[in-house]
C-alpha positions in Angstrom: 0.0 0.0 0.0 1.3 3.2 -0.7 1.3 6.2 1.6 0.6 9.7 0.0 3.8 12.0 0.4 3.1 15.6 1.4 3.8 16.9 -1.8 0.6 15.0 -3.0 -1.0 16.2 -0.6 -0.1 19.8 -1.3 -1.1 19.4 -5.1 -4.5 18.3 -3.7 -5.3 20.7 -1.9 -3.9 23.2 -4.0 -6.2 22.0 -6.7 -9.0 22.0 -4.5 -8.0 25.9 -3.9 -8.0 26.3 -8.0 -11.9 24.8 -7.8 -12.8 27.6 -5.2 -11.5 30.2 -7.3 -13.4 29.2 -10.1 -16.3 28.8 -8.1 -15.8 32.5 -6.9 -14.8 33.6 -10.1 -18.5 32.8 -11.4 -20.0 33.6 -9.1 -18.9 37.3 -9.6 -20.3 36.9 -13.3 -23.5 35.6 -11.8 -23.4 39.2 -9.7 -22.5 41.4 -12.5 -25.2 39.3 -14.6 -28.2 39.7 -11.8 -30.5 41.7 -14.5 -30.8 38.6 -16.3 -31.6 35.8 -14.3 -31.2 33.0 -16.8 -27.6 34.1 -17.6 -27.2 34.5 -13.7 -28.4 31.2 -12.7 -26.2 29.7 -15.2 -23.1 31.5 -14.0 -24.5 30.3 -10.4 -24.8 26.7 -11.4 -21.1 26.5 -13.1 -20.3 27.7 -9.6 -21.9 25.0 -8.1 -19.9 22.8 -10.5 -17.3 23.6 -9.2 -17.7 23.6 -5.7 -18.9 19.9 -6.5 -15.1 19.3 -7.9 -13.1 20.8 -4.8 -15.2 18.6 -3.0 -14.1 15.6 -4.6 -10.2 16.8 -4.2 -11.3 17.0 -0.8 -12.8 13.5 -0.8 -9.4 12.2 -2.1 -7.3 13.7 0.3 -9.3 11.8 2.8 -9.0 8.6 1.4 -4.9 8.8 1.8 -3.0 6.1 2.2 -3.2 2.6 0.3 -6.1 4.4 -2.5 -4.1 6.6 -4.1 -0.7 5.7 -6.0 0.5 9.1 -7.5 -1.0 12.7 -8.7 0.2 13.3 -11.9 0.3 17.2 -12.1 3.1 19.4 -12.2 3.4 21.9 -8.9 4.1 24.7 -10.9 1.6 24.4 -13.3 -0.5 24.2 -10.5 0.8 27.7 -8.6 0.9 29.4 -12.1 -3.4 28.9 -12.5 -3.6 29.9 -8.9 -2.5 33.1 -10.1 -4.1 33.9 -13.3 -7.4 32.9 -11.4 -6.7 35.3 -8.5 -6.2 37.8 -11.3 -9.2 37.3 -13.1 -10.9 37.5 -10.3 -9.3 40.7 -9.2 -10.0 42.4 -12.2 -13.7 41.4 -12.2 -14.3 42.7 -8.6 -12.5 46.3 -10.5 -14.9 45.8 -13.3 -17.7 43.7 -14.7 -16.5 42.3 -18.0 -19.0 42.4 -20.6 -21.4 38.9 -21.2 -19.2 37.8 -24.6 -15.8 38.7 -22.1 -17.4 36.5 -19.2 -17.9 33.5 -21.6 -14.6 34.1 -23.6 -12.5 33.9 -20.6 -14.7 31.3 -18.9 -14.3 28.9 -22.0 -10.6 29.0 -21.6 -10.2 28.6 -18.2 -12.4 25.7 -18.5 -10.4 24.4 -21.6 -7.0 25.1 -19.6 -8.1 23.2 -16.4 -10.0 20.2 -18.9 -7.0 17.7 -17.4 -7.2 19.0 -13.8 -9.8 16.8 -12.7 -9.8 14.0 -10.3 -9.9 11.7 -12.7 -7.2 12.7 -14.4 -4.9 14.1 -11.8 -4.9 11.0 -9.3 -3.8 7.4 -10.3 -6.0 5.2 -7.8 -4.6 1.7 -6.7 -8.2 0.9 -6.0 -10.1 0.3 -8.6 -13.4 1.0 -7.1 -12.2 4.2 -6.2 -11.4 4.8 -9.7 -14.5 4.0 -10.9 -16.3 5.9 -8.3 -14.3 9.4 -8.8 -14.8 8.2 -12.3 -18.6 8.5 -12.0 -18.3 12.1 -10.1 -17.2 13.5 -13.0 -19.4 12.1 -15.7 -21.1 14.9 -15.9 -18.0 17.8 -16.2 -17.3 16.3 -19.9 -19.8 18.6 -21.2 -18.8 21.7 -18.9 -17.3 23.7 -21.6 -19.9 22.0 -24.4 -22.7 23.6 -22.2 -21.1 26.6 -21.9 -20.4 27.4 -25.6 -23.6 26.8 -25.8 -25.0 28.9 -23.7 -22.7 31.7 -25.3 -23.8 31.1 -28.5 -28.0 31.3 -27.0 -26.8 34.9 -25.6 -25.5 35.7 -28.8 -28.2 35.1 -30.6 -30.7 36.7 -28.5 -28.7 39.8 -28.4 -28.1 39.8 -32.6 -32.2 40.1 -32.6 
């Protein structure tokens, strides 16, 4: 059985932390976004999303030793997100961005943090873990589908 070191540790929880910020960082679009509820509550509910995903890093970092064999993500890579979300987030809390600037940068965070997941991040020994993390994210395969699409609704409402 394997025992997680503390720099596995460290990467999970600072992926956890990269979750939150993404979690914060729409729900500031949902705020600047309140006079139009269905764009809000979409913001609100990719929040929610990814709440749901720093609790699974959390989950994992429970499970510790003998479930987990490695985390496959590179530290740096890791602090250098933390910091591009932190300034996204600043710079929204200056100013609202505009919808089409909201889903622009939203898109490529999402695109940029596609191989940040559980899933792919953690190599399980146990396969029912596996399986079960596995399941968790099911649904997160269509995050940036959903919210393309969702752009492209605004878009063409606002082109009437």
């Amino acid at each position: 059985m394997a025992r997680m070191s503390v720099d596995m540790m460290t990467v999970l929880h600072k992926c956890a932390e990269i979750e939150l910020k993404s979690m914060e960082l729409y729900d500031l679009y949902a705020d600047c976004f309140t006079h139009d509820l269905d764009v809000a509550r979409m913001w609100r509910r990719a929040a929610r999303e990814e709440e749901d995903h720093a609790n699974q890093f959390r989950l994992a970092l429970k499970m510790r030793d003998g479930v987990i064999r490695e985390v496959n993500l590179d530290p740096c890579r890791v602090e250098y997100i933390l910091k591009e979300l932190q300034f996204a987030i600043d710079r929204v809390k200056l100013s609202c961005p505009t919808l089409e600037e909201a889903f622009h940068s939203a898109i490529k965070l999402e695109e940029d943090l596609s191989g940040m997941h559980v899933q792919y991040v953690v190599d399980f020994e146990d396969e029912m873990c596996r399986k079960f993390f596995n399941a968790l994210m099911m649904d997160d395969k269509i995050h940036v589908s959903r919210l393309r699409e969702a752009y492209d609704r605004q878009t063409k409402i606002r082109d009437r």
